[in-house]
BANUSE-658962 format. One record per residue: residue number from 1; residue in one letter; x, y, z of N, C-alpha, C, CB in turn. Coordinates in Angstrom, 2 decimals. Glycine has a CB too. Layout:
N
{k->NUM	r->A	nX->X	nY->Y	nZ->Z	caX->X	caY->Y	caZ->Z	cX->X	cY->Y	cZ->Z	cbX->X	cbY->Y	cbZ->Z}
...
! end
This chain:
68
{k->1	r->X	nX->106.68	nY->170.97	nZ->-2.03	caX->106.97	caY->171.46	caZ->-0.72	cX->107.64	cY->170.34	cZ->0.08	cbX->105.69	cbY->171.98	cbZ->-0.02}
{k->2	r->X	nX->108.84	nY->170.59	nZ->0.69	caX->109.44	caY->169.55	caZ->1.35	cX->109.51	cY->170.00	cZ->3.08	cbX->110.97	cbY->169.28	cbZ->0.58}
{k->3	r->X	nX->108.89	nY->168.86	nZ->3.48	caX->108.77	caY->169.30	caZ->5.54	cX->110.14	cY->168.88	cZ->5.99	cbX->107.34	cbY->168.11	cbZ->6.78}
{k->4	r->X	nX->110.60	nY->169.93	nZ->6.60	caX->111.59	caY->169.96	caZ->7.34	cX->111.51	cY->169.16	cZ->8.77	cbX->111.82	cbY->171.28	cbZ->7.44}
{k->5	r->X	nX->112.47	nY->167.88	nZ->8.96	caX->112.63	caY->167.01	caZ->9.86	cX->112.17	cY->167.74	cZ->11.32	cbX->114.10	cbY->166.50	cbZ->9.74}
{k->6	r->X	nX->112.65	nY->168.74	nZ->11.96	caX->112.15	caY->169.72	caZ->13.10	cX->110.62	cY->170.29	cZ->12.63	cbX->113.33	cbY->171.12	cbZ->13.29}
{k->7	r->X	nX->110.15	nY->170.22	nZ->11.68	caX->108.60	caY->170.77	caZ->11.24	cX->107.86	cY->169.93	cZ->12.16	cbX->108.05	cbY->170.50	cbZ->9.49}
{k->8	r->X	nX->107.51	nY->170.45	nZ->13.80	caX->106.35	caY->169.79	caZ->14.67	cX->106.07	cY->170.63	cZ->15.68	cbX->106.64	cbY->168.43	cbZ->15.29}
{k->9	r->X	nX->104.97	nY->170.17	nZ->15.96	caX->104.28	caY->170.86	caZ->17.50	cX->105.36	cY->170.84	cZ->18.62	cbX->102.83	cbY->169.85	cbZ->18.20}
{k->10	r->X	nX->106.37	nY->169.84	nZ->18.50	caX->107.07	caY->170.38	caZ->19.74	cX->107.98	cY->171.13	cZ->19.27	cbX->107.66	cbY->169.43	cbZ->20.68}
{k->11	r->X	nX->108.81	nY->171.59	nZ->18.46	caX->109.32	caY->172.53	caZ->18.14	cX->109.11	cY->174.18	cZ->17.91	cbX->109.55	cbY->172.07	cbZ->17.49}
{k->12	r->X	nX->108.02	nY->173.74	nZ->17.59	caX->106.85	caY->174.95	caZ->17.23	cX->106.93	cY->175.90	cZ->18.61	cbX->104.97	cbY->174.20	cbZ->17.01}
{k->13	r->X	nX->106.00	nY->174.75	nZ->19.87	caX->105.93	caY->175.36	caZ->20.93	cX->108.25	cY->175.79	cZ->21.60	cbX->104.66	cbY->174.00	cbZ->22.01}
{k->14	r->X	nX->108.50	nY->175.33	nZ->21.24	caX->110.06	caY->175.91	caZ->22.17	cX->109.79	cY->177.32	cZ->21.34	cbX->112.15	cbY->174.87	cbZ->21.78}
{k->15	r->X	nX->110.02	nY->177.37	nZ->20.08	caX->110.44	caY->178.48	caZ->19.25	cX->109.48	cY->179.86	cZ->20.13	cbX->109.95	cbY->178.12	cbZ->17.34}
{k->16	r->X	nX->108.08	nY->179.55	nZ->20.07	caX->107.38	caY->180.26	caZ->20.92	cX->107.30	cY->180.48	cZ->22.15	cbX->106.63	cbY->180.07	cbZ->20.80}
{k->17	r->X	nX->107.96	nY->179.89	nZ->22.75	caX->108.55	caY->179.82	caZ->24.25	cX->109.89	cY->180.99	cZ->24.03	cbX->109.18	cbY->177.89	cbZ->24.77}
{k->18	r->X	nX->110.77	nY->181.05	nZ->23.10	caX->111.86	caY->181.88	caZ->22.93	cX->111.38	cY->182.89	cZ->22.61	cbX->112.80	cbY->181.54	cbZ->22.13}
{k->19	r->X	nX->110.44	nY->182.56	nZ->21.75	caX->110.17	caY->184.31	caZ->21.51	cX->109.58	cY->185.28	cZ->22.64	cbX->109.05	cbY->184.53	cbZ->20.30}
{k->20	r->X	nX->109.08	nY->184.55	nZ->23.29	caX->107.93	caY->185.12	caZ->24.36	cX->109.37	cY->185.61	cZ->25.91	cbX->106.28	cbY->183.26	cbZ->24.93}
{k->21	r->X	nX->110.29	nY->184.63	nZ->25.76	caX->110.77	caY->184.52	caZ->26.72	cX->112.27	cY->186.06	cZ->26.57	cbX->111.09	cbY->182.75	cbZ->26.82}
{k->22	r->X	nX->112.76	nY->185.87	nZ->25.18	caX->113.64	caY->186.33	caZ->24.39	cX->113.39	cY->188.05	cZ->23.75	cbX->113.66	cbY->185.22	cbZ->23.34}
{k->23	r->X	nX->112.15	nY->187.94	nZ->22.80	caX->111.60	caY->188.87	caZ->21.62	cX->111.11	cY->189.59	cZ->21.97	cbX->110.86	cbY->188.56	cbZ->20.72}
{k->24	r->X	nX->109.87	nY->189.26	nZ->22.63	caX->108.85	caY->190.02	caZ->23.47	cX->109.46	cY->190.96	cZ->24.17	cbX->108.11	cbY->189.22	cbZ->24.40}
{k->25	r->X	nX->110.29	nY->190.75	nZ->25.27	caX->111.07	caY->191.76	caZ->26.29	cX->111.52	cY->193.08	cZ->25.50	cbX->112.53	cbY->190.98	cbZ->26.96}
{k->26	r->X	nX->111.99	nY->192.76	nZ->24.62	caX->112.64	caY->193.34	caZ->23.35	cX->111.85	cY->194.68	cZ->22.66	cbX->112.67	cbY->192.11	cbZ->22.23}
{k->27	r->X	nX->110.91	nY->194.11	nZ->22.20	caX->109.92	caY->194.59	caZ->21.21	cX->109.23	cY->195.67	cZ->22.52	cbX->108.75	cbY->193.14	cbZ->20.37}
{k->28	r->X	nX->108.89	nY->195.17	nZ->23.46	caX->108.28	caY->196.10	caZ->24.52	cX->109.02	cY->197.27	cZ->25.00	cbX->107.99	cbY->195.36	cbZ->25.67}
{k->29	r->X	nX->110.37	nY->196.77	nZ->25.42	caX->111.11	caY->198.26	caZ->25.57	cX->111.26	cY->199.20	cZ->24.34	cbX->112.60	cbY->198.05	cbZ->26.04}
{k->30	r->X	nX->111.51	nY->198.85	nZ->23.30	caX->111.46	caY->199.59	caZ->22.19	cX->109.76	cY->200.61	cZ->22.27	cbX->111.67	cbY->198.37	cbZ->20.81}
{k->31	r->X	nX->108.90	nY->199.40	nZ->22.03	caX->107.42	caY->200.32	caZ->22.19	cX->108.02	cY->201.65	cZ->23.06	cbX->105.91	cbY->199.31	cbZ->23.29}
{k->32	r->X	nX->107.96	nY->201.30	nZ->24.44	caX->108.35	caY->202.18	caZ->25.43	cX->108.99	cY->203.25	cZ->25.30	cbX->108.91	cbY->201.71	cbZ->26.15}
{k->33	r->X	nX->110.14	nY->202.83	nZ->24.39	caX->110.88	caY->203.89	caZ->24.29	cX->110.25	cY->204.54	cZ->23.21	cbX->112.28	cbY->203.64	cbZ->24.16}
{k->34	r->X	nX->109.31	nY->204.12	nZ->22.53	caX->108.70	caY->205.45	caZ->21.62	cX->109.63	cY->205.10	cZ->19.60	cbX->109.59	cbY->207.61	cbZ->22.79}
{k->35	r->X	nX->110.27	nY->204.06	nZ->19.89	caX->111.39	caY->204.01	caZ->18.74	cX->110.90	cY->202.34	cZ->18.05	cbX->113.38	cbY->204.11	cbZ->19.56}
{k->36	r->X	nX->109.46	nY->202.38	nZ->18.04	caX->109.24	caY->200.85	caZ->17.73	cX->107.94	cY->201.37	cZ->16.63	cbX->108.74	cbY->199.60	cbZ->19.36}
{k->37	r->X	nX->108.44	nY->200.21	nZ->15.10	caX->107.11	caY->200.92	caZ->14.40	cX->106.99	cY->199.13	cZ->13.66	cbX->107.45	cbY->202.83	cbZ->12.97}
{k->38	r->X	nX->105.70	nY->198.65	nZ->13.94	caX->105.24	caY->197.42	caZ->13.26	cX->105.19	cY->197.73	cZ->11.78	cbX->103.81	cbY->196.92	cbZ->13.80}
{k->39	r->X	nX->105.03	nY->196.39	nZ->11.20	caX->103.83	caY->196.40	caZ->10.02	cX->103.82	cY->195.32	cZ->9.62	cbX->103.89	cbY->197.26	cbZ->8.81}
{k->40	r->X	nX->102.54	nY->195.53	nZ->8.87	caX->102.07	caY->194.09	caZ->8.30	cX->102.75	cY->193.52	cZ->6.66	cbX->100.26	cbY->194.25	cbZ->8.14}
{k->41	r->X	nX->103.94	nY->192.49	nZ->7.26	caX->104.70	caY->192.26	caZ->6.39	cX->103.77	cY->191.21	cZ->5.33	cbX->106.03	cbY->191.77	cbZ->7.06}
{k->42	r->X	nX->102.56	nY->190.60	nZ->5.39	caX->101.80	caY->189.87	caZ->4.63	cX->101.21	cY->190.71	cZ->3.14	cbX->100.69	cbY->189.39	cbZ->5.63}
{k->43	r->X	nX->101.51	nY->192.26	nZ->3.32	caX->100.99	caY->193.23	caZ->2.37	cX->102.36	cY->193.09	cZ->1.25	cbX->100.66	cbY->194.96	cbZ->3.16}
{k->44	r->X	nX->101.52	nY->193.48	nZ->0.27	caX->102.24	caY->193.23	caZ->-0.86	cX->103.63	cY->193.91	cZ->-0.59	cbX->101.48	cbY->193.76	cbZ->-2.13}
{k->45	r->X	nX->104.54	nY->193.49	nZ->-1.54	caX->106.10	caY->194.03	caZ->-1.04	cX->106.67	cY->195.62	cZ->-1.35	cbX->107.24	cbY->193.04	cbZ->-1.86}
{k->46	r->X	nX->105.78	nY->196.47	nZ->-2.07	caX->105.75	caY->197.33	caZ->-2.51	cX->105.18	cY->198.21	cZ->-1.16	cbX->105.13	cbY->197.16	cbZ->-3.76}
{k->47	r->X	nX->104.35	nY->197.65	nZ->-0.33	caX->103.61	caY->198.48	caZ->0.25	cX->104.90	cY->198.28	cZ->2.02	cbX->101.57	cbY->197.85	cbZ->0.15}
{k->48	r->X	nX->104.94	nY->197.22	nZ->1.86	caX->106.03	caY->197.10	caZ->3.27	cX->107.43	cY->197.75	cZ->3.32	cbX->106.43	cbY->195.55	cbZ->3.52}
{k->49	r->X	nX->107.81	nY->197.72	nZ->2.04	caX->109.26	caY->198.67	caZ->1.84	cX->108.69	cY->199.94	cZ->2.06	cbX->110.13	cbY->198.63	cbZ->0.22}
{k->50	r->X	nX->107.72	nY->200.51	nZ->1.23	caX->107.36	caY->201.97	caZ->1.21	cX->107.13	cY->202.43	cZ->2.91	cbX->105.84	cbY->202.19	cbZ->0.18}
{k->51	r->X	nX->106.51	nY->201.15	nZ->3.80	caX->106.48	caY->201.17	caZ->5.40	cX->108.02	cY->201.56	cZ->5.62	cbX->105.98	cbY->199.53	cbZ->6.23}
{k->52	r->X	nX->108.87	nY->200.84	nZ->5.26	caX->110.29	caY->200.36	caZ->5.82	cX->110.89	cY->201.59	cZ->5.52	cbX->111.09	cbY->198.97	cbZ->5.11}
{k->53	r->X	nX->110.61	nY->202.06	nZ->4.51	caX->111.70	caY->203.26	caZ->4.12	cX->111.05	cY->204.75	cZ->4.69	cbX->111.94	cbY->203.35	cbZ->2.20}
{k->54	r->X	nX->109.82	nY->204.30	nZ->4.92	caX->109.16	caY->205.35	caZ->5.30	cX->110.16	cY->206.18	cZ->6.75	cbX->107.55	cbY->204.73	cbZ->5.66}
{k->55	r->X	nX->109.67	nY->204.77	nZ->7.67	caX->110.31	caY->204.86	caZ->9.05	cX->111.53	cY->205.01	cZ->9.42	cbX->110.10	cbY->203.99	cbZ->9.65}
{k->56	r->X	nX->112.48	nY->204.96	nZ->8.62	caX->113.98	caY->205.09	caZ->8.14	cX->114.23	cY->206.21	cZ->8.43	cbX->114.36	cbY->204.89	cbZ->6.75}
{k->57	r->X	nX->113.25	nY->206.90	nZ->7.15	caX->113.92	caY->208.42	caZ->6.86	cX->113.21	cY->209.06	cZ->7.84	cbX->113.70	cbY->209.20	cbZ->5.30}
{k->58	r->X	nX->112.32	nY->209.25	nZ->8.89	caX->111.99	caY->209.33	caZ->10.28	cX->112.65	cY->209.20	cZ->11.05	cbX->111.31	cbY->208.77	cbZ->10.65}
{k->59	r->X	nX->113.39	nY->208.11	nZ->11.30	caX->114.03	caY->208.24	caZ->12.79	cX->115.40	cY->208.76	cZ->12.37	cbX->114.13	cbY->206.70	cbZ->13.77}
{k->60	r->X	nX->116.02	nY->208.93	nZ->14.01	caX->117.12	caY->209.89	caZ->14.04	cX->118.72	cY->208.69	cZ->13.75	cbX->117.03	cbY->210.87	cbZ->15.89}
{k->61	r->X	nX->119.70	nY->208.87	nZ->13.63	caX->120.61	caY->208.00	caZ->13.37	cX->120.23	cY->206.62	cZ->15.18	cbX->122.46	cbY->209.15	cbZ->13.17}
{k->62	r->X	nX->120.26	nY->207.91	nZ->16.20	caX->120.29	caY->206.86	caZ->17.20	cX->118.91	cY->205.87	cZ->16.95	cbX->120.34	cbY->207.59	cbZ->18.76}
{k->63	r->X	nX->117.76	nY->206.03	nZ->17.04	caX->116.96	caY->205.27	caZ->16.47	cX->116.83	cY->204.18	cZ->15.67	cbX->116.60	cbY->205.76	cbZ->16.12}
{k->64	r->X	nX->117.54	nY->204.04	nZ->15.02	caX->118.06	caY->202.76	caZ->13.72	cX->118.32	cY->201.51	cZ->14.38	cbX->119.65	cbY->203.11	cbZ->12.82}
{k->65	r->X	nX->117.18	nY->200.89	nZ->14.98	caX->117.50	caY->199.40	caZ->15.11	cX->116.17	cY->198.47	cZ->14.48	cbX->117.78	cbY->199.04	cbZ->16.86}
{k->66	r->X	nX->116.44	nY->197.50	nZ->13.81	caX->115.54	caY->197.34	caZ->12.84	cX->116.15	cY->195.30	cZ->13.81	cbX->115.95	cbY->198.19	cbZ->10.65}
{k->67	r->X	nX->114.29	nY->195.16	nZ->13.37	caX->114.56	caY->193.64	caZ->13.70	cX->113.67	cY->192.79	cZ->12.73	cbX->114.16	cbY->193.24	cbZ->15.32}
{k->68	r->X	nX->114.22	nY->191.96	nZ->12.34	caX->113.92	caY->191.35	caZ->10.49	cX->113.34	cY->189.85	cZ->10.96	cbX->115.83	cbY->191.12	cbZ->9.12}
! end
């Protein structure tokens, strides 16, 4: 395993500062709008695609915004 020169607590905290500041806003209007579906990408990969494709063939063309 090789640590990447930026691998630290102060980097750590900006990245989380962006997300919160950036992602968050994001992810909430989507909730809102009813067009937001999580999952727990730590589950085996079989089980997160079967999520992914699930929600696909669910939503409507306008619906289709996916954030990776």
């Amino acid at each position: 395993m090789v640590r990447r020169p930026d691998d630290n607590a102060d980097v750590l905290k900006k990245r989380l500062q962006s997300y919160h500041n950036q992602t968050k806003p994001l992810v909430e209007y989507y909730v809102n709008k009813g067009i937001h579906t999580s999952l727990d990408a730590s589950k085996c990969c079989e089980d997160v695609f079967k999520t992914i494709d699930s929600t696909l063939n669910k939503a409507s063309s306008k619906d289709r915004v996916i954030f990776i």
